[in-house]
C-alpha positions as CSV (number, residue, x, y, z in Angstrom):
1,X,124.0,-54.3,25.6
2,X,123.0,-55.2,28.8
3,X,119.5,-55.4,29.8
4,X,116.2,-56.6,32.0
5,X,112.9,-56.2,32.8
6,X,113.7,-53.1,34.3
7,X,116.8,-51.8,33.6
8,X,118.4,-51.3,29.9
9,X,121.9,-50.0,29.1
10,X,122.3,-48.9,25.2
11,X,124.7,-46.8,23.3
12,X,123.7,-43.1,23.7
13,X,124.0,-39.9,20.9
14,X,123.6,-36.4,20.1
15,X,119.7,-36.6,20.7
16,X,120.5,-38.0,24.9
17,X,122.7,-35.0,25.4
18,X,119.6,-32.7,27.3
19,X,118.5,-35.7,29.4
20,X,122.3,-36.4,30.0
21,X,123.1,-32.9,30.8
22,X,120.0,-33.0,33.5
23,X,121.0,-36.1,35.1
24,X,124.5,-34.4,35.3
25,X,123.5,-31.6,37.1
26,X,120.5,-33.1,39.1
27,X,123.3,-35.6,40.4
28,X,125.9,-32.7,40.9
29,X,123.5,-30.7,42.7
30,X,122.4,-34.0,45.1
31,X,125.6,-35.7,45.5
32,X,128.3,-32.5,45.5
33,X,126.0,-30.3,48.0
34,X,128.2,-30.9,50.9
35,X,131.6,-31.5,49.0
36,X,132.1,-28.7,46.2
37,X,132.6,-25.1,46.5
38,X,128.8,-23.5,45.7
39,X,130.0,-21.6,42.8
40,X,130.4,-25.0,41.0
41,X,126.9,-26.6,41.4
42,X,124.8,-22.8,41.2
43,X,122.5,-21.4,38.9
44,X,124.4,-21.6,35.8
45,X,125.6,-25.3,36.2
46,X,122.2,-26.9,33.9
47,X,123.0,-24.9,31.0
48,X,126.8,-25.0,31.2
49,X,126.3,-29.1,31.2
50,X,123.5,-28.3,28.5
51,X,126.3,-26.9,26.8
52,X,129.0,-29.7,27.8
53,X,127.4,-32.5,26.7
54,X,125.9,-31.2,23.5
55,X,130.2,-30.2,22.2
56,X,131.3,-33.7,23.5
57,X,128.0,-35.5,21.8
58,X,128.1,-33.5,18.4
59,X,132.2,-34.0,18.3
60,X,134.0,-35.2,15.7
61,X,136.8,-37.1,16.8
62,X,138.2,-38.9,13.7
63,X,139.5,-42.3,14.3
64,X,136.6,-44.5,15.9
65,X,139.7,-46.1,18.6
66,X,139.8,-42.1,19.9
67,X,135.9,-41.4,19.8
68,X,134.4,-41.5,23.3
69,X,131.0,-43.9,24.0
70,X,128.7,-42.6,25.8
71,X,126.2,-45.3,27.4
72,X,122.4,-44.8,28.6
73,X,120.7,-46.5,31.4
74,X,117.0,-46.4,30.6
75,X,113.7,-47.9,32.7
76,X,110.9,-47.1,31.3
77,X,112.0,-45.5,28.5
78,X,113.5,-42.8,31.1
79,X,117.4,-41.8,31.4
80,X,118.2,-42.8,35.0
81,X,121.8,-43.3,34.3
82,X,124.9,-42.5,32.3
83,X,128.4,-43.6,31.8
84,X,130.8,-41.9,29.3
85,X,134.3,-43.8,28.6
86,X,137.0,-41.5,27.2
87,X,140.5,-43.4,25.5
88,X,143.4,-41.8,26.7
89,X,147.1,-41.3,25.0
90,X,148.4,-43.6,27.5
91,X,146.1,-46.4,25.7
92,X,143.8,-46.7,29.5
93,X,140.3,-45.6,29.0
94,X,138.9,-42.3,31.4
95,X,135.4,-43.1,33.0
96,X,134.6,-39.7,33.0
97,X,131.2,-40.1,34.3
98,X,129.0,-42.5,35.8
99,X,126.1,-40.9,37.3
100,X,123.0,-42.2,38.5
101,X,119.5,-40.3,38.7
102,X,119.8,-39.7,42.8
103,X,116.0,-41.5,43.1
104,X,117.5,-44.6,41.8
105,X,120.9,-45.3,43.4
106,X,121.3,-48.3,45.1
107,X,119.1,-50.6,43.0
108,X,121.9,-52.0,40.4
109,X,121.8,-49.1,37.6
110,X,125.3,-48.4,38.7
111,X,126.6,-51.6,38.9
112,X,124.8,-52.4,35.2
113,X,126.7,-49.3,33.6
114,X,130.0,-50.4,35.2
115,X,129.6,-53.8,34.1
116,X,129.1,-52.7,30.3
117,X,131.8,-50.4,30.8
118,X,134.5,-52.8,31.4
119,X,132.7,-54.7,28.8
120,X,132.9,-52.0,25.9
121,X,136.5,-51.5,27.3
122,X,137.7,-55.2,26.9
123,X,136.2,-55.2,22.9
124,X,137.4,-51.9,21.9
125,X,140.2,-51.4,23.3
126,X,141.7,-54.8,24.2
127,X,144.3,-55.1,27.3
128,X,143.2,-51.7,28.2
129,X,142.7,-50.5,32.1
130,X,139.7,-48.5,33.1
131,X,140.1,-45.7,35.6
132,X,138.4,-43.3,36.8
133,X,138.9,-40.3,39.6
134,X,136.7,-39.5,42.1
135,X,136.4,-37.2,45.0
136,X,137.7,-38.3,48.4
137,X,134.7,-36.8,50.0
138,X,131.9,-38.4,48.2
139,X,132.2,-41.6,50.1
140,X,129.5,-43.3,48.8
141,X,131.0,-43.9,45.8
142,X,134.4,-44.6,47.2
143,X,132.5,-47.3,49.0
144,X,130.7,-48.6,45.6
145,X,134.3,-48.6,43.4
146,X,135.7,-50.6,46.1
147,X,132.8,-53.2,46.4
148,X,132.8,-53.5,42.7
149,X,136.5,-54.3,42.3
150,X,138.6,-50.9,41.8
151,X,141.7,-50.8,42.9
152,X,142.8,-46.9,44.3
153,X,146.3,-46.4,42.4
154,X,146.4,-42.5,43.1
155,X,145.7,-39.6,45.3
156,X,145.7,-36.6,43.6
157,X,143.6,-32.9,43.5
158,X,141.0,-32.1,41.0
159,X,140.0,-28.4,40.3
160,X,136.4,-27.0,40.3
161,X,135.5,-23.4,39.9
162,X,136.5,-20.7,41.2
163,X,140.2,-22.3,41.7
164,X,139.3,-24.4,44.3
165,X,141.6,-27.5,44.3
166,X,139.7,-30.9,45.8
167,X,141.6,-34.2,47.3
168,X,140.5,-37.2,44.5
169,X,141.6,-40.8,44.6
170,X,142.4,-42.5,41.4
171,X,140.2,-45.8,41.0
172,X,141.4,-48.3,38.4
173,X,140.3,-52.3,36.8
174,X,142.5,-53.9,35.3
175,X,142.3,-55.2,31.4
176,X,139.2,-57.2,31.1
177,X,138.9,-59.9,28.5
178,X,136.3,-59.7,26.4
């Protein structure tokens, strides 16, 4: 795993799943203010993330080449980041989230999680591509995929609550070697 003085990344379980599901909405609620449809980031998003992350994190999915990873920025013995990498039927790998504690963007934890991302990618699943989809509107991170070397391979809409359909591009890395 990746690691420094300030910042570690490690493998994360069942017992992350309230801190993850916290970060989750806490970076929802920051970053999605101004892009989402209210219904999707109100009152009942922390427990319906609560809810989320404890099914994915308590999941048994069989065959370890299926079984999502779910990866833990820490400083300080704090959760200030997350990434979770889901393999797909189509043998790529979904980064489903990669979410940063809003205090703390901008100072490497996102670039860290990415980094071990591609890495954990290139080991377990050799010769796959990472991909991810994010929403047109949340520029920032457009911004950050592109410095960090995705390539946008899609347009596409992706549905929040309520039935509200949202423009998303497609980011994607090619297979990395281990």
């Amino acid at each position: 795993m990746i690691g420094s003085d300030e910042t570690t990344i490690r493998r994360g379980g069942v017992h992350d799943a309230e801190a993850v599901a916290d970060l989750h909405a806490l970076s929802w609620r920051t970053t999605y203010r101004d892009i989402v449809p209210a219904e999707a980031i109100g009152d009942g998003l922390a427990a319906e993330r609560r809810e989320l992350w404890a099914l994915r994190l308590a999941a048994d999915y069989g065959d370890p080449a299926n079984t999502p990873e779910l990866l833990i920025a820490e400083q300080a013995g704090e959760v200030v980041g997350f990434a979770y990498l889901v393999p797909q039927w189509d043998g790529r790998v979904l980064l489903d989230n990669l979410h940063v504690h809003p205090g703390r963007t901008g100072g490497g934890i996102g670039r860290a999680l990415l980094a071990e991302a591609r890495a954990h990618v290139a080991e377990r699943h050799p010769g796959a591509e990472l991909y991810l989809e994010v929403l047109q509107d949340n520029t920032r991170a457009v911004a950050f995929y592109e410095r960090e070397g995705g390539r946008r391979t899609a347009t596409q809409e992706g549905a929040f609550p309520g039935g509200h359909l949202l423009p998303e591009y497609v980011y994607t890395w090619p297979a990395a070697q281990p």
